[in-house]
Biopython code that builds the backbone (N, CA, C, O; Angstrom):
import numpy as np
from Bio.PDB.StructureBuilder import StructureBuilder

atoms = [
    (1, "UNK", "N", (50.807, 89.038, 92.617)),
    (1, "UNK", "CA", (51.324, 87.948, 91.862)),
    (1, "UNK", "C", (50.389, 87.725, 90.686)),
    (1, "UNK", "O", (49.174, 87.760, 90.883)),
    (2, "UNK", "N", (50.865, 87.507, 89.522)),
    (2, "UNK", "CA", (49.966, 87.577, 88.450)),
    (2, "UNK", "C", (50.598, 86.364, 87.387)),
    (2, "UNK", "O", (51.586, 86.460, 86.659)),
    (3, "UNK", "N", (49.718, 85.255, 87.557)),
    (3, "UNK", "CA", (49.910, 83.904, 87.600)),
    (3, "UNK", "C", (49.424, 83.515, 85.905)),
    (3, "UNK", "O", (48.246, 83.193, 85.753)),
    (4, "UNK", "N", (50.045, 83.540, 85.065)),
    (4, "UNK", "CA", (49.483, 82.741, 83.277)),
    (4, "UNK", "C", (49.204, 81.488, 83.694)),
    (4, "UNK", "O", (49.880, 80.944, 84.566)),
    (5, "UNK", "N", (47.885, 80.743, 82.941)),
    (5, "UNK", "CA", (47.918, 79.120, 83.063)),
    (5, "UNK", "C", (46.757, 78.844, 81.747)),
    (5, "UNK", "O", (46.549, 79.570, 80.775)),
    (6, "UNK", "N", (46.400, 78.126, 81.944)),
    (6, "UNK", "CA", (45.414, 77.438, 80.551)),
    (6, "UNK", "C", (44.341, 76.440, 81.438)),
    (6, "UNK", "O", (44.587, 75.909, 82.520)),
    (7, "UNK", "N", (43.182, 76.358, 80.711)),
    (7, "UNK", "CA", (42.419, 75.413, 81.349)),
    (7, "UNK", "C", (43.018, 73.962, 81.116)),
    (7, "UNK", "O", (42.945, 73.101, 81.994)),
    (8, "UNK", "N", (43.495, 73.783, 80.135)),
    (8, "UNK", "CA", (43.960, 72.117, 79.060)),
    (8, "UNK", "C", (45.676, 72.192, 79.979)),
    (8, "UNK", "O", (46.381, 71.211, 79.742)),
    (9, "UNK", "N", (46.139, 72.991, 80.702)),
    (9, "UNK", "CA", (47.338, 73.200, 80.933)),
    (9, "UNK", "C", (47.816, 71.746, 82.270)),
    (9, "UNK", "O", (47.274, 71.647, 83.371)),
    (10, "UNK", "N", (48.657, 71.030, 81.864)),
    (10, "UNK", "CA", (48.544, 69.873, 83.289)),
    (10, "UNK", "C", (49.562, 70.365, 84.306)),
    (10, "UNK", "O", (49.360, 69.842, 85.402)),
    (11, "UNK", "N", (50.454, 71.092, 84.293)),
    (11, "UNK", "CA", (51.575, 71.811, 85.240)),
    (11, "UNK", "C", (50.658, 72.698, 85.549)),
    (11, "UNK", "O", (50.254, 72.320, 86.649)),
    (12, "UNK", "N", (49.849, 74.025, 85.139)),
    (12, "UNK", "CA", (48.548, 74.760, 85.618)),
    (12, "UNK", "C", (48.011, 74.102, 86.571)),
    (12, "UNK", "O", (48.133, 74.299, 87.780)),
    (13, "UNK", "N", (47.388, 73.282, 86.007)),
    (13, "UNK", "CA", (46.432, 72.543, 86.991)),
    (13, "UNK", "C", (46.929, 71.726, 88.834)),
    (13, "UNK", "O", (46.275, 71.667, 89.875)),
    (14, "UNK", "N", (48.492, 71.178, 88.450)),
    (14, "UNK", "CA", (49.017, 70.914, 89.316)),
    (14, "UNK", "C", (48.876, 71.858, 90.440)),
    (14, "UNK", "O", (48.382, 71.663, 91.550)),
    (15, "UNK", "N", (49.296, 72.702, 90.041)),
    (15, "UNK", "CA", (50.105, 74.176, 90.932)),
    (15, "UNK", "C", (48.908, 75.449, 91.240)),
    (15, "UNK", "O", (49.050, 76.563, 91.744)),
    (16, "UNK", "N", (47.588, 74.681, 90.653)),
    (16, "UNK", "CA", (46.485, 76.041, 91.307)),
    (16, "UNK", "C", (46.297, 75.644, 92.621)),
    (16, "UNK", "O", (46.132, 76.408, 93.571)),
    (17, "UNK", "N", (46.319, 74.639, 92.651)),
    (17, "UNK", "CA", (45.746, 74.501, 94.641)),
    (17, "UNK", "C", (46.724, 75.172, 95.470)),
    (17, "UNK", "O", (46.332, 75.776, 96.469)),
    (18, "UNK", "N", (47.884, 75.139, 95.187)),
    (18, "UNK", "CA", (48.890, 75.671, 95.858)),
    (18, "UNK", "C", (48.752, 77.166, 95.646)),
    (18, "UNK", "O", (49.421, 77.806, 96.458)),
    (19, "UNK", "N", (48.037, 77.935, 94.735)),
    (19, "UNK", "CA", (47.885, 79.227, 94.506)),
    (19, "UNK", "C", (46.731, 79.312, 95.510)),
    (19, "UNK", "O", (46.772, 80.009, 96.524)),
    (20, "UNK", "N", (45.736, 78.569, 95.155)),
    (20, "UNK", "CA", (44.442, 78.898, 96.213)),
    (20, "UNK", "C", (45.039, 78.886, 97.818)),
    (20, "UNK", "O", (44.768, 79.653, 98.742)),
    (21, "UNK", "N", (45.718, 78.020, 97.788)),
    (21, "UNK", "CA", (45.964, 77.519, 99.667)),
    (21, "UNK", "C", (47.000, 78.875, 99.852)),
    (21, "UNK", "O", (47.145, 79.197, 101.031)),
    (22, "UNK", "N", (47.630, 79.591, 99.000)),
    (22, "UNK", "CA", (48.640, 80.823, 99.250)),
    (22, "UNK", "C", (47.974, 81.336, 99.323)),
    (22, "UNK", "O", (47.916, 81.908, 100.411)),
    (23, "UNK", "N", (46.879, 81.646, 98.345)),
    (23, "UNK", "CA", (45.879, 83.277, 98.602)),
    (23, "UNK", "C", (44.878, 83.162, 99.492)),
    (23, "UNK", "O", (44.095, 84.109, 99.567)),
    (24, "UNK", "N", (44.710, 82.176, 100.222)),
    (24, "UNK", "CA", (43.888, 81.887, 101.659)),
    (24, "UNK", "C", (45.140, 82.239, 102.455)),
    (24, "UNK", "O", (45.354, 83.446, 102.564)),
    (25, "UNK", "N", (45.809, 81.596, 102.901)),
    (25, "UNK", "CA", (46.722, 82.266, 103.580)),
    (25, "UNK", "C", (47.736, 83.298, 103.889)),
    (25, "UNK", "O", (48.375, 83.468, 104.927)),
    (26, "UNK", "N", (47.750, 83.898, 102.868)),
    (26, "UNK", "CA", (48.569, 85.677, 102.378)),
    (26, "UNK", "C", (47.080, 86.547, 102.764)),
    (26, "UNK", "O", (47.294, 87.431, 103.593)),
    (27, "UNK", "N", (45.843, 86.466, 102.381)),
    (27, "UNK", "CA", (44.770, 87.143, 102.266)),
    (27, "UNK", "C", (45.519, 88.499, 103.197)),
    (27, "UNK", "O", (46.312, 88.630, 104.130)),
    (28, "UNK", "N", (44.913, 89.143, 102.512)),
    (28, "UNK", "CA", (45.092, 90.807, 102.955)),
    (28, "UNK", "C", (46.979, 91.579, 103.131)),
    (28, "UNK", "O", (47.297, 92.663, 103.622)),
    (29, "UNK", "N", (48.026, 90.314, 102.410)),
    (29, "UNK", "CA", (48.974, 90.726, 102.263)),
    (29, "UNK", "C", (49.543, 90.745, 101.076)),
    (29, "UNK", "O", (50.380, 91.600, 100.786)),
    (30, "UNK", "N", (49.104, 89.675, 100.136)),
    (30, "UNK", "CA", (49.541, 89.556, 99.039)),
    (30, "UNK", "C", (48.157, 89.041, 97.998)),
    (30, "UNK", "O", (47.467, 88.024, 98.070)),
    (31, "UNK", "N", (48.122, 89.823, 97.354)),
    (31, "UNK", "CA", (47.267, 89.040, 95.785)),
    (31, "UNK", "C", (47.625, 88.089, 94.864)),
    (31, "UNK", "O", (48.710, 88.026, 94.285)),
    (32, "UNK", "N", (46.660, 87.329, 94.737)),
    (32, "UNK", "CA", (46.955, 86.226, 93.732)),
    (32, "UNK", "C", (46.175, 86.693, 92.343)),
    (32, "UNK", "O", (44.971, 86.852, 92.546)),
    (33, "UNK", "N", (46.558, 86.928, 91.089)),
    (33, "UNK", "CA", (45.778, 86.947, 89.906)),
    (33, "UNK", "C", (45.625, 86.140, 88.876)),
    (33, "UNK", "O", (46.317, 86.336, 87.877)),
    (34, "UNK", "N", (44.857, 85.267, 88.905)),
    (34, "UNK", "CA", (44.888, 84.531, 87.445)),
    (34, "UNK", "C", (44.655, 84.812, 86.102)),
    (34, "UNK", "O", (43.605, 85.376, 85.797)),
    (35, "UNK", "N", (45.484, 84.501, 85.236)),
    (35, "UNK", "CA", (44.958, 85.303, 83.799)),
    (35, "UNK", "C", (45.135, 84.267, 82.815)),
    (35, "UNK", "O", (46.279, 83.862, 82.613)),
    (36, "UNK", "N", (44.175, 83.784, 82.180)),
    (36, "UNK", "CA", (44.095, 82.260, 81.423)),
    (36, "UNK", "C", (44.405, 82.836, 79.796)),
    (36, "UNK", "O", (43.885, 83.753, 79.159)),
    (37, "UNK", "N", (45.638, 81.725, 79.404)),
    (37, "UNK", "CA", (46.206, 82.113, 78.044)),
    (37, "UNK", "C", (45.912, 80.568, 77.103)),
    (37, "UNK", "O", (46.643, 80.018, 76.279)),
    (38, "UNK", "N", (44.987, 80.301, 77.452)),
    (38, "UNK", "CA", (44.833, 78.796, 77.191)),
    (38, "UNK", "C", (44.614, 78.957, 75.520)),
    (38, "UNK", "O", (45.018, 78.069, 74.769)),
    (39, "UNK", "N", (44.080, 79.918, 75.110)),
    (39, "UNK", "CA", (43.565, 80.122, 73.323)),
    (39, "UNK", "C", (45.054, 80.477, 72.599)),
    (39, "UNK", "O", (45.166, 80.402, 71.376)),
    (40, "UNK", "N", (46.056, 80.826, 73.366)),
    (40, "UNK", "CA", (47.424, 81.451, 72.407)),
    (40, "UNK", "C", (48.521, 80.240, 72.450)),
    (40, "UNK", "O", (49.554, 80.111, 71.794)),
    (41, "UNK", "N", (47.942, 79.397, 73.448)),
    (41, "UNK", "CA", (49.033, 77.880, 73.337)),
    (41, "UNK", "C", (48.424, 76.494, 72.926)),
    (41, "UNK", "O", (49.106, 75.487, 72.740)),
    (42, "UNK", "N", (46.666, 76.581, 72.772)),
    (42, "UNK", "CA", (46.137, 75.868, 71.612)),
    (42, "UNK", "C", (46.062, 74.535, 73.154)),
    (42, "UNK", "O", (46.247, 73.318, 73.163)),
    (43, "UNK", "N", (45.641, 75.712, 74.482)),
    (43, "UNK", "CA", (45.577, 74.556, 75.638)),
    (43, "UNK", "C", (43.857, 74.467, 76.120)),
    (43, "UNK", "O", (43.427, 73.756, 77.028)),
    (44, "UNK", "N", (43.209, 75.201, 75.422)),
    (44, "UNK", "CA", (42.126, 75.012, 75.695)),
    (44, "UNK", "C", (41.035, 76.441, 75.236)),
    (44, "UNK", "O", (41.425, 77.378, 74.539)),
    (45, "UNK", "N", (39.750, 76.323, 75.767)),
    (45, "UNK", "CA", (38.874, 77.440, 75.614)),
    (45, "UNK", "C", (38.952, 78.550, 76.917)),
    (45, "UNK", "O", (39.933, 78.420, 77.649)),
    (46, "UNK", "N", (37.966, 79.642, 77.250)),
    (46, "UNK", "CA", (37.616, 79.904, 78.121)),
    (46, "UNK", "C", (36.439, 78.753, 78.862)),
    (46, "UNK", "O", (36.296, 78.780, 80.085)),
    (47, "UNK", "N", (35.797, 77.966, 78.178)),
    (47, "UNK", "CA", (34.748, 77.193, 78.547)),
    (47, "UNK", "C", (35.427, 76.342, 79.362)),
    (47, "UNK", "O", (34.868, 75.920, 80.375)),
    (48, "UNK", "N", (37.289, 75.800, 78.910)),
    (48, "UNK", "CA", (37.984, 74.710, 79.781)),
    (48, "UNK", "C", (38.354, 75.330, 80.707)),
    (48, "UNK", "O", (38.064, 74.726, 81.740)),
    (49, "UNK", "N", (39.077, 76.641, 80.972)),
    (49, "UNK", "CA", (39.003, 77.764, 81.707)),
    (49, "UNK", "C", (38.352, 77.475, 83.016)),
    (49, "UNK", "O", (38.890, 77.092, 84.055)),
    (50, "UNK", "N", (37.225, 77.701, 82.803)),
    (50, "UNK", "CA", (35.922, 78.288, 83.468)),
    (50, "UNK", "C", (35.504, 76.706, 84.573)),
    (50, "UNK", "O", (35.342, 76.528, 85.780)),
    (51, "UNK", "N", (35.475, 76.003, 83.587)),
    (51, "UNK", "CA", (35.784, 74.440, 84.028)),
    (51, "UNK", "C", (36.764, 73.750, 85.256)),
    (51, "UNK", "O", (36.390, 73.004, 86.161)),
    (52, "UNK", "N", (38.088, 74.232, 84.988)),
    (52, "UNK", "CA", (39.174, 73.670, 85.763)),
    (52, "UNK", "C", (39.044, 74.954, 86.862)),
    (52, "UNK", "O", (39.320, 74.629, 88.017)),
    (53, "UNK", "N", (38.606, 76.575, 86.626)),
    (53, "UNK", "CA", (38.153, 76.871, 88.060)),
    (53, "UNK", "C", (37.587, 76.481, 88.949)),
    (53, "UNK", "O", (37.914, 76.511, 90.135)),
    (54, "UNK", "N", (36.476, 75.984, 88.364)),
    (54, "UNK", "CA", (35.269, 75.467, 89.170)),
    (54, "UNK", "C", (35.752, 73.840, 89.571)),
    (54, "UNK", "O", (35.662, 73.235, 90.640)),
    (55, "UNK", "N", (36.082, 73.586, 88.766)),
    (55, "UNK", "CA", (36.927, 72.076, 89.433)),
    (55, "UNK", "C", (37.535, 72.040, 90.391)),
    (55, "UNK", "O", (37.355, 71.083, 91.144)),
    (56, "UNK", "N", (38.307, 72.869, 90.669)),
    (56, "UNK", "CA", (39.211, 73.284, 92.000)),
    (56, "UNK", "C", (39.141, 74.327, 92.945)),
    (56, "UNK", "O", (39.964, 74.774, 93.745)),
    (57, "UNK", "N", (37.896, 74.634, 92.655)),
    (57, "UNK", "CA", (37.343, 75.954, 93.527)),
    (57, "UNK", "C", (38.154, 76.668, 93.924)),
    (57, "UNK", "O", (38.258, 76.762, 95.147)),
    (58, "UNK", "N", (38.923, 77.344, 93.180)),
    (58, "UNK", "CA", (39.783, 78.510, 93.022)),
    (58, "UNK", "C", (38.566, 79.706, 93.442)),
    (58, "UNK", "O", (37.416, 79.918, 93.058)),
    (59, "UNK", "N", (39.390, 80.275, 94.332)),
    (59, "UNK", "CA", (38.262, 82.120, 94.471)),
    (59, "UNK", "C", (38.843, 82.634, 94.584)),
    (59, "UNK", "O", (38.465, 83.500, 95.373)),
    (60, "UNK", "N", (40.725, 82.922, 93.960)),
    (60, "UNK", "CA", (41.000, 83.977, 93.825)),
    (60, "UNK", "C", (40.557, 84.795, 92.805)),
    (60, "UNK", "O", (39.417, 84.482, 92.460)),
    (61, "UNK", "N", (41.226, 86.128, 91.925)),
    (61, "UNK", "CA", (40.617, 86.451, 90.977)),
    (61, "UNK", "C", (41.383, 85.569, 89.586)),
    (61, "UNK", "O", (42.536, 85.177, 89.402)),
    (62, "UNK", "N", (40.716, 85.530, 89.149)),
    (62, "UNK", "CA", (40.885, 85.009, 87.632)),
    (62, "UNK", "C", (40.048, 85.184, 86.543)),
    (62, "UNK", "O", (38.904, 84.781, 86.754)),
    (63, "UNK", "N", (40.272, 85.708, 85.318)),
    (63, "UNK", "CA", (39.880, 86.125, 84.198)),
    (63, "UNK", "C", (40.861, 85.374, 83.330)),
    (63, "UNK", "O", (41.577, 84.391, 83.520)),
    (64, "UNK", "N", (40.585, 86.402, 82.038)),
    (64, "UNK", "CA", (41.790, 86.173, 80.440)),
    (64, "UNK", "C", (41.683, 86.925, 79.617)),
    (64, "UNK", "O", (40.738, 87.714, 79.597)),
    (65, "UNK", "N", (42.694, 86.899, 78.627)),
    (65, "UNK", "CA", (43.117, 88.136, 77.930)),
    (65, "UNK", "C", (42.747, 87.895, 76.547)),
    (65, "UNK", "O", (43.280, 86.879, 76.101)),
    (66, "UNK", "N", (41.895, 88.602, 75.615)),
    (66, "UNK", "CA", (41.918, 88.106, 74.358)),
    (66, "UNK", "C", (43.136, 89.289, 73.167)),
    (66, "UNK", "O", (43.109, 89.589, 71.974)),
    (67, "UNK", "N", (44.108, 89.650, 74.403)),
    (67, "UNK", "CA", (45.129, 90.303, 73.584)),
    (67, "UNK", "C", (46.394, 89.508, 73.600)),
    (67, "UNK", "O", (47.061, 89.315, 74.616)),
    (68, "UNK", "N", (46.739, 88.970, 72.166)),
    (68, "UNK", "CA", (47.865, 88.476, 72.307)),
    (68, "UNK", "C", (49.245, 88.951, 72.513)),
    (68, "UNK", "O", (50.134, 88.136, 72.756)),
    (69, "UNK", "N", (49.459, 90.075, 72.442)),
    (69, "UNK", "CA", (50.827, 91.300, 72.426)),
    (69, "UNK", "C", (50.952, 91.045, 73.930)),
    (69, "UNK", "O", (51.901, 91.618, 74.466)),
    (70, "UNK", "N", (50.190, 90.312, 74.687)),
    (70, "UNK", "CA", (50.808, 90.040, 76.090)),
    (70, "UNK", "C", (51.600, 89.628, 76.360)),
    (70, "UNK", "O", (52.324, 90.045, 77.263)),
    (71, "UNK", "N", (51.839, 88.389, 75.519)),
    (71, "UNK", "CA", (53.049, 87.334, 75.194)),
    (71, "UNK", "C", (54.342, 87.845, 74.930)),
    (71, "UNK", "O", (55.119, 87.638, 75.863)),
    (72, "UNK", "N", (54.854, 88.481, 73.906)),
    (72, "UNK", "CA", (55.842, 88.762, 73.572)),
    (72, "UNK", "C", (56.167, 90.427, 74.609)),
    (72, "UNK", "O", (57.360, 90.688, 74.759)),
    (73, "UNK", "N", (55.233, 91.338, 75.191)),
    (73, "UNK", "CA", (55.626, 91.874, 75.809)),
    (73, "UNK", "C", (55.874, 91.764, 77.184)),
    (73, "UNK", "O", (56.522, 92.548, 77.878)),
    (74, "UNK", "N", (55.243, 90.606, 77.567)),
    (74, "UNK", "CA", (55.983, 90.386, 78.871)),
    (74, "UNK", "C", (56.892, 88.999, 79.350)),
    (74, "UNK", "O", (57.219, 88.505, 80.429)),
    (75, "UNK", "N", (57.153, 88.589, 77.519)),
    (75, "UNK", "CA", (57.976, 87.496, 77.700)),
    (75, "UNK", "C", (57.287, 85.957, 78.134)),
    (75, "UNK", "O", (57.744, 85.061, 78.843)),
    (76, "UNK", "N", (56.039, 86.067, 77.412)),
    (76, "UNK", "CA", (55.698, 84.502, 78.321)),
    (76, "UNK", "C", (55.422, 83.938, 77.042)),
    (76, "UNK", "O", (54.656, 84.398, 76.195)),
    (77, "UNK", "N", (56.452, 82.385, 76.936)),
    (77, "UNK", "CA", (56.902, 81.562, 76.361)),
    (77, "UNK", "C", (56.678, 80.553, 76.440)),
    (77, "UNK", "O", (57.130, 79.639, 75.750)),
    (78, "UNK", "N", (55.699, 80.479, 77.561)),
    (78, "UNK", "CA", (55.484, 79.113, 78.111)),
    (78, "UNK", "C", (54.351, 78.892, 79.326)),
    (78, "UNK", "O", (54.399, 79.823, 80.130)),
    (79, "UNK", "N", (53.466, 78.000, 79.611)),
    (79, "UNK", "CA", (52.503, 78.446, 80.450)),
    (79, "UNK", "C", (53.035, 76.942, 81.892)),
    (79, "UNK", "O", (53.723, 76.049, 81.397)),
    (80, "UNK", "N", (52.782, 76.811, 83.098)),
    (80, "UNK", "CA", (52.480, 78.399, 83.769)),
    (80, "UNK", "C", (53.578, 79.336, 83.939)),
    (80, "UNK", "O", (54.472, 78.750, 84.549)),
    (81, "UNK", "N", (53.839, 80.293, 83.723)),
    (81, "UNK", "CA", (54.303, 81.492, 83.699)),
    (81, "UNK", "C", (53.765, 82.504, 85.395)),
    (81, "UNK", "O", (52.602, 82.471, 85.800)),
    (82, "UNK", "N", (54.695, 83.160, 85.997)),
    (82, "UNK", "CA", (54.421, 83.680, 87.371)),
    (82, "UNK", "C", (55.047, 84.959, 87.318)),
    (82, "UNK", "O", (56.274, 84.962, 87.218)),
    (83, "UNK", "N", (54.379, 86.156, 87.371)),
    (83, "UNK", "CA", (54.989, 87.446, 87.969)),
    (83, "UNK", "C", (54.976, 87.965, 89.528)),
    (83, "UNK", "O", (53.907, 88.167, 90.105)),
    (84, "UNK", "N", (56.026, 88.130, 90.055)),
    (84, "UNK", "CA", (55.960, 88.704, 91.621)),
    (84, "UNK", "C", (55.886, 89.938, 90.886)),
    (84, "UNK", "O", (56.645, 90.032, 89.922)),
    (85, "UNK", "N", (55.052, 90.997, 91.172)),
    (85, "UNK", "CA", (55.054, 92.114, 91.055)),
    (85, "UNK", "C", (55.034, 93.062, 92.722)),
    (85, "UNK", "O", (54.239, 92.700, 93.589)),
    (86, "UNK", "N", (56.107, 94.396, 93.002)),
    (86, "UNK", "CA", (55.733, 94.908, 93.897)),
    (86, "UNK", "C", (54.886, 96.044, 93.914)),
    (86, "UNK", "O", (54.540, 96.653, 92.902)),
    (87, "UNK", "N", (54.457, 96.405, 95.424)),
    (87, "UNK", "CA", (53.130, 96.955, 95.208)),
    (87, "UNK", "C", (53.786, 98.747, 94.561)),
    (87, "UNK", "O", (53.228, 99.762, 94.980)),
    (88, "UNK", "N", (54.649, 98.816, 93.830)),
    (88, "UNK", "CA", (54.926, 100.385, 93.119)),
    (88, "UNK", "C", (55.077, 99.289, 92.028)),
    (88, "UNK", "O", (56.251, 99.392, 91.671)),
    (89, "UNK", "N", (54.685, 98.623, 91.552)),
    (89, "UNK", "CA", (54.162, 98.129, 90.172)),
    (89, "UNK", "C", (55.601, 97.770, 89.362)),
    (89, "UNK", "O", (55.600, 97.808, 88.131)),
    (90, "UNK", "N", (56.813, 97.424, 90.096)),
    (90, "UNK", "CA", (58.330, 97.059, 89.435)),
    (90, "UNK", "C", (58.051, 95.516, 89.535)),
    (90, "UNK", "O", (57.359, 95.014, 90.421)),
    (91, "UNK", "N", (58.548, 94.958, 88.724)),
    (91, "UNK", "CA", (58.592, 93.339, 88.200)),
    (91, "UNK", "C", (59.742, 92.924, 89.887)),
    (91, "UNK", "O", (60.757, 93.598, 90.068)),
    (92, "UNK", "N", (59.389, 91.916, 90.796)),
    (92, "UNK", "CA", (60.878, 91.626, 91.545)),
    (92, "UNK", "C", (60.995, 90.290, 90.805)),
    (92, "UNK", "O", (62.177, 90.059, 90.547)),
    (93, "UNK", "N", (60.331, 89.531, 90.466)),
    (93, "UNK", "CA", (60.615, 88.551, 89.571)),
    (93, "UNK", "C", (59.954, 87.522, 89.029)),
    (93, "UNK", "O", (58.996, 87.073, 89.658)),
    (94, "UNK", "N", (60.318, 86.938, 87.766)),
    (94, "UNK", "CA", (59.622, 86.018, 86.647)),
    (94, "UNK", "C", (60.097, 84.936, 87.244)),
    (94, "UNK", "O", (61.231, 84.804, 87.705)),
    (95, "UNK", "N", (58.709, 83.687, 87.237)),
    (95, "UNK", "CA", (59.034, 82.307, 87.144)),
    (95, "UNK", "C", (58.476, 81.832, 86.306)),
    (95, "UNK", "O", (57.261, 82.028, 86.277)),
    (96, "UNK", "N", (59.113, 80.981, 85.225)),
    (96, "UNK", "CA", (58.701, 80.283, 83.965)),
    (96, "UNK", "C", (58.546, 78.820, 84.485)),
    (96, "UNK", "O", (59.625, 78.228, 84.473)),
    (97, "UNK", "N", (57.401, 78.010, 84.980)),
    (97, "UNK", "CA", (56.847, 76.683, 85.698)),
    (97, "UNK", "C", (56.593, 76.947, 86.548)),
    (97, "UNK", "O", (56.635, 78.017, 87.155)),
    (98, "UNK", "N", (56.174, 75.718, 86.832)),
    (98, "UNK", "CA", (55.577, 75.627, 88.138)),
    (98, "UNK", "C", (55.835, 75.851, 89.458)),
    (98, "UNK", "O", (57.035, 75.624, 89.605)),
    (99, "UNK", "N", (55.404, 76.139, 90.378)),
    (99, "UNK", "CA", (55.750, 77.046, 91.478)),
    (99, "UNK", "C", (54.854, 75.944, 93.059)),
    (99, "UNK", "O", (53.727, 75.461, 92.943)),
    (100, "UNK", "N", (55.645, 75.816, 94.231)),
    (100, "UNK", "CA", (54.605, 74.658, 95.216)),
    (100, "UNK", "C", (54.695, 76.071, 95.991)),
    (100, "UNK", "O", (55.288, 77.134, 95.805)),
    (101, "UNK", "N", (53.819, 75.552, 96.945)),
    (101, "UNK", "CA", (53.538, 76.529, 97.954)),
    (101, "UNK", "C", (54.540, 77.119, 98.908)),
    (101, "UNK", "O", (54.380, 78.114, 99.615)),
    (102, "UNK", "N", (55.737, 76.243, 98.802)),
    (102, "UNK", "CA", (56.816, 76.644, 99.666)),
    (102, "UNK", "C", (57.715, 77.845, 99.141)),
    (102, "UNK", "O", (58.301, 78.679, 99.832)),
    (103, "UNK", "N", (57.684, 77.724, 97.612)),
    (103, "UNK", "CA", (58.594, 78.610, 96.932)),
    (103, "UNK", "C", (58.018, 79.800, 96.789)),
    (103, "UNK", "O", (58.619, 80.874, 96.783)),
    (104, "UNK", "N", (56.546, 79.597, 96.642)),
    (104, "UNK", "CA", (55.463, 80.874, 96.438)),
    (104, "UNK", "C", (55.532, 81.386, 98.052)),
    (104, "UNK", "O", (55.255, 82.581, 97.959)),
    (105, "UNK", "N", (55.737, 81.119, 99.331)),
    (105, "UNK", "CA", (55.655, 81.574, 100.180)),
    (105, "UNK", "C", (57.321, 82.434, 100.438)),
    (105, "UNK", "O", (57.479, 83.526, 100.984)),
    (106, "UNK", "N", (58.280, 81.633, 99.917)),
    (106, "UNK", "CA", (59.453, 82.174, 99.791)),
    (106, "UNK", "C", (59.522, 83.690, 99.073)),
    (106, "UNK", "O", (59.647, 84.718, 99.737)),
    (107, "UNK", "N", (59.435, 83.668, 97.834)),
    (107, "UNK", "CA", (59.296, 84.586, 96.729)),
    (107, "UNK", "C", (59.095, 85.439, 97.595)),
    (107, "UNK", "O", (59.944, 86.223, 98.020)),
    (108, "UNK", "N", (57.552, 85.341, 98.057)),
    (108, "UNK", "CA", (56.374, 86.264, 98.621)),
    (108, "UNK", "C", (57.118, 87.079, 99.690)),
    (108, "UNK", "O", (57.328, 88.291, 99.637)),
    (109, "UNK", "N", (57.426, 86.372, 100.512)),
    (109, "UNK", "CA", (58.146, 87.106, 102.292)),
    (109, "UNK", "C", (59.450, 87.894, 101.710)),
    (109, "UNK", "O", (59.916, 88.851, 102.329)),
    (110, "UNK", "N", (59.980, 87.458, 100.544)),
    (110, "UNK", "CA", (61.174, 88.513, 100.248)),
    (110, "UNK", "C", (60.560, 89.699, 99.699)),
    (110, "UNK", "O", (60.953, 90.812, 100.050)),
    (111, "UNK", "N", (59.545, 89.533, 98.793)),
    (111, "UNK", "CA", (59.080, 91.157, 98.190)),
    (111, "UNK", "C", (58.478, 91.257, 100.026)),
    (111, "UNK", "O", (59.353, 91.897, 100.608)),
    (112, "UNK", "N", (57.538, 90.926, 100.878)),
    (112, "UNK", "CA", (57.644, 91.937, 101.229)),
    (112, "UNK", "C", (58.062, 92.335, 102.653)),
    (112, "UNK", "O", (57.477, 92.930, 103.558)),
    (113, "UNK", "N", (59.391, 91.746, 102.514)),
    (113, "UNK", "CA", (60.579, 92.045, 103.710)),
    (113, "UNK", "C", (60.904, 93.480, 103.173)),
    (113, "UNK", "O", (61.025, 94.394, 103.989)),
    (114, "UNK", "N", (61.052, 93.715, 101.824)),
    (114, "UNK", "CA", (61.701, 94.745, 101.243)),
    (114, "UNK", "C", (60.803, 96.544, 102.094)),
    (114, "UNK", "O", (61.200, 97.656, 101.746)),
]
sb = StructureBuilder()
sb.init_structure("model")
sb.init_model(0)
sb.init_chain("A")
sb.init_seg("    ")
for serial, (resi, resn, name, xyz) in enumerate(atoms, 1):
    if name == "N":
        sb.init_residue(resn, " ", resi, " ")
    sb.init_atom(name, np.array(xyz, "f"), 0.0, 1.0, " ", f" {name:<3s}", serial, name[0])
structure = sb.get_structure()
């Protein structure tokens, strides 16, 4: 799962605990990735970034991209932004907002019922 958000982002921020409490509980079935776009939507730094991790003691992985061609090639229009990706690397599907732990557990058990 490869999760867009912003440090300045307030729907981000809502919806990371629910990423952390999934990737504690998926551990060793499903990945969580964070990738902070906070500089291309004018939502913050890496410094706010780095900040709202540590605020919420997130330990999944999370980084950021200083390439903007991310945006328009994978369609993200809007932050938070969510890819289910399966593990042969095919998109099963885009969520544009926010996501609770129930829907992220949903999503999740269908990729990998498949």
């Amino acid at each position: 799962m490869l999760n867009f958000w912003a440090g300045l982002c307030p729907p981000c921020r809502a919806e990371m605990p629910e990423f952390q409490h999934f990737a504690d509980e998926y551990s060793g079935r499903a990945l969580v990735i964070g990738v902070d776009l906070g500089q291309f939507f004018s939502l913050g730094s890496q410094e706010d970034a780095v900040k709202l991790l540590n605020e919420l003691a997130v330990t999944y992985p999370a980084g950021y991209t200083e390439d903007a061609a991310v945006l328009p090639e994978l369609g993200v229009t809007g932050l938070p932004a969510t890819f289910f990706i399966n593990r042969d690397g095919s998109l099963h599907r885009k969520w544009q907002g926010v996501l609770n732990g129930e829907k992220l557990a949903e999503i999740t058990d269908e990729m990998l019922a498949q």
